[in-house]
N, C-alpha and C positions, 0 to 999 in steps of 0.2 A: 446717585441712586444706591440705596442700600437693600439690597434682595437679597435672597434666603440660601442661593449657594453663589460661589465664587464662581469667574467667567473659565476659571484653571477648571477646576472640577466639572465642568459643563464641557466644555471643550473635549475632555477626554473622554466622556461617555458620548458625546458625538460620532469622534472618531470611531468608539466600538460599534456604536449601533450601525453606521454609514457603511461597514464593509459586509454588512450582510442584508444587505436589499439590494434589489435587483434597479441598475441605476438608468433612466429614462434621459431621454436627449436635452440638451439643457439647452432655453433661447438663448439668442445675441444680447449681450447685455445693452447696447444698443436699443435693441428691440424693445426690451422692458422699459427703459427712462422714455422712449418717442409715445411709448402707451400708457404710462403714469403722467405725462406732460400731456398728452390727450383727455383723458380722464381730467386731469384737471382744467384744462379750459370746457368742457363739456359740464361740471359741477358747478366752476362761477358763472357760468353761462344761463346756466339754469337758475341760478340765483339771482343774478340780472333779469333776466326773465321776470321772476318774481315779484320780485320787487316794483318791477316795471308792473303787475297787474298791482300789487300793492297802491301804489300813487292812484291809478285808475281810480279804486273803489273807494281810497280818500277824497279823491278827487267829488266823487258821487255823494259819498257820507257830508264832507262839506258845503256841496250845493243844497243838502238839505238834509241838518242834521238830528236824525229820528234815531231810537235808541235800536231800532233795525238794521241801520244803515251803519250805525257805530259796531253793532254784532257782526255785519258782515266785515267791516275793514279790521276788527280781530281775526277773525274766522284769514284775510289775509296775509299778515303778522305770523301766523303762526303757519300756512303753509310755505310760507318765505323763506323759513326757518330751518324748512325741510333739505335743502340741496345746500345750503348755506353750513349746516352745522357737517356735512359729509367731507368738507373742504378742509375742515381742521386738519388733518393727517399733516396737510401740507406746510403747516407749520413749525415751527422749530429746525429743520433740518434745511429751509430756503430763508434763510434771511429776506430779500422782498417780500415774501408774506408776511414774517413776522414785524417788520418792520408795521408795515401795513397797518394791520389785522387790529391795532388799535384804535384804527379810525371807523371801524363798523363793526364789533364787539365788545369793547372792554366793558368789564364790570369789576366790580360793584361801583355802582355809583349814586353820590350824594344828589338825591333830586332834586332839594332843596336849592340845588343852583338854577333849575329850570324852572319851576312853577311851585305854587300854594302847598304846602304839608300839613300835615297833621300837627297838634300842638305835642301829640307823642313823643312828636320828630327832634324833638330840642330847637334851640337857638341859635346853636355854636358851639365853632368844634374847634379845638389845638391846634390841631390838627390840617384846618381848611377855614383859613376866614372866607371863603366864599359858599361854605356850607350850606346859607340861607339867602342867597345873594338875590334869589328869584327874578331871572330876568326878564320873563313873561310880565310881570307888574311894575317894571323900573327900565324907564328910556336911559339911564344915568346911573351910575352909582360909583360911589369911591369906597377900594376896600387897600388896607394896610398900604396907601398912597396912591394904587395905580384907579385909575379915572376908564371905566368904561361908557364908552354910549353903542346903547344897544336902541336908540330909536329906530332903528330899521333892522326888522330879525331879519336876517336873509344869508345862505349859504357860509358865504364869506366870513360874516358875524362870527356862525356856529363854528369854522373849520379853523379858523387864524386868530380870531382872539378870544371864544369862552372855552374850548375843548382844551381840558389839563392846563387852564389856567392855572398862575402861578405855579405848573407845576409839578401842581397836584393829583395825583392818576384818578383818584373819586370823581374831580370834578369833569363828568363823560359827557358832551354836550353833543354828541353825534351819534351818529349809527344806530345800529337794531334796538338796541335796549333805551335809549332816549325815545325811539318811538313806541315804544313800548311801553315806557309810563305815561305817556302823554295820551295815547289809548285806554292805557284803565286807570292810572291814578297809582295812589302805594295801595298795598295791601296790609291792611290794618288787620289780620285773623290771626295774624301770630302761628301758632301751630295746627291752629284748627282750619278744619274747610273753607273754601274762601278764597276769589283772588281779589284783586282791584275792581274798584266798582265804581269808577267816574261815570259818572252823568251824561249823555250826549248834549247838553244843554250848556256845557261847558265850554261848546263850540255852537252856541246859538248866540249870531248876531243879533235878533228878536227877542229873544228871552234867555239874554246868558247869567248862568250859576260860574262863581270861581271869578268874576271879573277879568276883564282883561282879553275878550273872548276872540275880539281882534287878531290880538297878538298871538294868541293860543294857537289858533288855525295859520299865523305865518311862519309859527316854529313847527308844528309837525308839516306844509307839506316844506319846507326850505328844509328840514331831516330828511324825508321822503327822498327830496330832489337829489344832495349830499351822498345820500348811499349810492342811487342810481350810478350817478356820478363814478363814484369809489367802486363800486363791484365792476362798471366798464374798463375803468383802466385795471381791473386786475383783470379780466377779459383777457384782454388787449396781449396784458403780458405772458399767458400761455398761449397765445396763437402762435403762427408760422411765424420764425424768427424774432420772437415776444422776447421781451428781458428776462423775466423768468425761465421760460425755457430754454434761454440762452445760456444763463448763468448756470443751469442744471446741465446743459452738457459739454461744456466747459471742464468742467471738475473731471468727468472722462468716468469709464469704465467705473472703479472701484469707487467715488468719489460722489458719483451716485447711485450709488447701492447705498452708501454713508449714510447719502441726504434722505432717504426712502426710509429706511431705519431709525436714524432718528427722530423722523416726524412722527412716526407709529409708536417708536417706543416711549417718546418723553410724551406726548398725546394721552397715551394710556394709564403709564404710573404719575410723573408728577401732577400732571394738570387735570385730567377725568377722574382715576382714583385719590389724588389730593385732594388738590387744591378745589376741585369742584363739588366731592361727593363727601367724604372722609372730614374735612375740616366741618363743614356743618353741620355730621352727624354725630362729632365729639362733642362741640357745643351746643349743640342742640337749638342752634340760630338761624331762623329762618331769611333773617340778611345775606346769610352763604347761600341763599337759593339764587342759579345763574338766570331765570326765569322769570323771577320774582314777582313782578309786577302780574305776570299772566298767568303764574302755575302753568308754565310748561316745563317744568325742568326735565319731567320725564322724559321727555318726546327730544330735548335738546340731547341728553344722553345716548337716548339711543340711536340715534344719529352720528352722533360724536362716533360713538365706538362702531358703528356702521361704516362711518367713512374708511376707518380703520381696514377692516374687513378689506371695502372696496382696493385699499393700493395693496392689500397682499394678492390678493386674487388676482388681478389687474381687472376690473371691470366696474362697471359702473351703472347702475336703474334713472334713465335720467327722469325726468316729470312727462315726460311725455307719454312713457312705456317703451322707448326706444332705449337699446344698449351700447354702450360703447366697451370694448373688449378687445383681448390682445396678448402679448406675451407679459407673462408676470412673474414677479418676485418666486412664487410659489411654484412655477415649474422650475424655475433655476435651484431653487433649495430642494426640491424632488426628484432631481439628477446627483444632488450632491448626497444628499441624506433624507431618504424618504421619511423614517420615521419622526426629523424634526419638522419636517414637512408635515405631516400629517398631527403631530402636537400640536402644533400651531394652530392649525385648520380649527383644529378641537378644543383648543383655548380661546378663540373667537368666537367657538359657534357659542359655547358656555358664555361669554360676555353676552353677546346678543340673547340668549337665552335669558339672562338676570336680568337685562333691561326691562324686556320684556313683560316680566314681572311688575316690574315699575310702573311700567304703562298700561299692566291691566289692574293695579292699583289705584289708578288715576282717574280711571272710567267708574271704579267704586267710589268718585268722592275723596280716595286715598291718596292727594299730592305728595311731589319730594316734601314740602313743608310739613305736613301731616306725618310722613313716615317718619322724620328725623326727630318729633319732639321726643320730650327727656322722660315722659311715662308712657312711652308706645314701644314695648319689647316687639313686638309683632313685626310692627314695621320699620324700626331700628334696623332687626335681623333681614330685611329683603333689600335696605341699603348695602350693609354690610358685603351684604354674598356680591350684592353688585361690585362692590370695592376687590372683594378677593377674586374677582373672577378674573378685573382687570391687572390685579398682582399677579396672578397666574399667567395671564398672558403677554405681560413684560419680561416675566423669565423668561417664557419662550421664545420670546423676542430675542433675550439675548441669547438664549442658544442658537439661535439663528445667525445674529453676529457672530459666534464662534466658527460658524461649522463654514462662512463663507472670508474668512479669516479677516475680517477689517476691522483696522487698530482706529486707536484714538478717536471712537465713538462715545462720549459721555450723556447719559439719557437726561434728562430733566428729572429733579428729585421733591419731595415736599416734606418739610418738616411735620405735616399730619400723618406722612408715613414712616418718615427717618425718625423721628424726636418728639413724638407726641406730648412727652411730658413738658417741653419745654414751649408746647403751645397752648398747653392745659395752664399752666403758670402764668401765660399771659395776658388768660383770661380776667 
């Protein structure tokens, strides 16, 4: 991570500012990892949940596929999304998540492994001979030797032998964003208004468009089923003596404060102001959109940087309207040094503010895709602020690391922030 001042010079203005506030009782650190490890089975839980209504209303759109019934199981997709993208935080800094976390998010991915594209889409890539592999239309195929049979889509299929096949991280055969092009399709509008616009009919045994309509409905609900699956055993793993929250108090006192911080910190700069926002808004590609298929990107953001929020505070809005809350990160740094305490506060509220923005861009019409193209100053600039609000509040992250003195913390970095020229080149 390369930010604007050094952790030396941060440190030291810590120090001054911290001897002249008046210093409040600080929790058991204890307390804070049993309430972040709360918080976080309470978040995938919620996401389970979700998802769990998710399948339902596939379940319904399936038995009788009307293009109301396919609105409704988007209209699901997308509040699925809502408890699911809060959970990020916890990545980076718990290896079982990350670990994870690719079986029911990764993106970008070539769809052309799952179903029918566009002729836009090309033929093939260097890159991925399974590019266009479409295994919705082909019980068999042989690609650069290896022999698949995909006569029976099911769970298994998607999880053990098409997801990163050969390999290759494009080719994403599971999780959120697999069902989420199989809901709408690609989004062929480029920069302009517009998302995916699959046909319900693409899941009509009676009268199917796209061929293959069979198989179509056994790869989304065997995705459905998959994540179910996958969000339960991360469940599992933040309960009462869960692997996860084992492994998180294990590490002890300082160890995880670590893991708390870097999930927050590299969340924010590498991956939300990189790699998610910043990379697509210098190329002006609407492929960087993490949403893509749906035009939700906004809503995934602000989420994202919500979850953030959520482990500084310690608490948590679960879907129900009920809270879960408790000793946090943020009174331990407001015993130590209020006013990086209260920076902080102020550089989240500022991140959730710019989202915000985003999202009431969204309701004009005005998607991440829309804002990031290459003749739209307007909405360039309300990416952007989003991007600096999250730089600003990875400093303060690390001045947070200073003031609570733990070493050998490295955040997550992004060449869209470190090296931009060197990704502008690669273009």
């Amino acid at each position: 991570m390369n930010l604007r001042k050094s952790l030396a010079a941060m440190a030291v203005s810590v120090a001054v500012l911290s001897t002249t506030q008046t210093q409040a009782a600080a929790p058991a650190t204890t307390d804070i990892l049993n309430n972040y490890a709360n918080i976080a089975h309470a978040t995938y839980e919620d996401s389970l949940l979700t998802a769990q209504t998710l399948n339902k209303v596939i379940d319904q759109f399936l038995a009788s596929p009307s293009e109301a019934n396919l609105k409704k199981a988007r209209a699901a997709w997308v509040a699925a999304r809502v408890p699911y993208q809060q959970s990020e935080a916890y990545r980076f800094g718990n290896a079982l998540v990350d670990d994870w976390e690719g079986k029911v998010n990764a993106w970008p991915l070539d769809e052309g492994l799952i179903d029918y594209v566009d002729a836009g889409y090309g033929s093939e890539s260097d890159e991925n001979p399974f590019y266009t592999a479409n295994i919705i239309a082909n019980k068999t195929l042989k690609v650069g030797g290896v022999t698949v049979d995909s006569t029976n889509i099911d769970k298994k299929l998607l999880a053990e032998t098409l997801h990163e096949i050969d390999e290759v991280e494009a080719n994403v055969a599971t999780g959120y964003h697999a069902i989420e092009f199989l809901l709408w399709g690609q989004d062929l509008n480029g920069t302009n208004p517009g998302a995916g616009n699959r046909p319900a009919s693409d899941f009509d045994l009676k009268n199917c468009t796209g061929g293959n309509c069979d198989r179509r409905r056994d790869y989304l609900k065997a995705a459905t089923e998959l994540l179910i699956d996958d969000l339960q055993d991360m469940t599992s793993s933040w309960a009462n003596n869960g692997a996860a929250r084992q492994d998180l108090m294990a590490k002890g006192p300082q160890g995880g404060l670590a893991t708390i911080l870097t999930g927050m910190g590299s969340l924010a700069y590498g991956e939300l102001a990189g790699e998610r926002t910043k990379l697509g808004l210098m190329v002006h590609d609407p492929e960087e959109e993490h949403d893509c298929f749906a035009d939700n990107t906004h809503a995934s953001h602000f989420y994202d940087a919500l979850g953030i929020k959520n482990v500084y505070l310690g608490e948590y809005t679960r879907v129900d309207g009920s809270k879960v809350s408790g000793a946090s990160l943020s009174q331990l740094v407001n015993a130590e040094a209020p006013v990086v305490d209260q920076n902080l506060r102020n550089k989240l509220d500022a991140t959730q503010a710019a989202a915000q923005v985003m999202v009431d861009e969204a309701a004009k019409g005005n998607t991440f895709d829309v804002l990031i193209g290459e003749n739209n100053a307007a909405g360039n600039q309300v990416v952007q602020t989003f991007v600096d609000a999250l730089v600003a509040e990875a400093e303060a992250i690390e001045h947070t690391i200073a003031v609570l003195k733990l070493d050998g913390i490295e955040l997550e970095g992004s060449d869209s922030l470190d090296n931009p020229n060197a990704v502008l080149a690669a273009e």
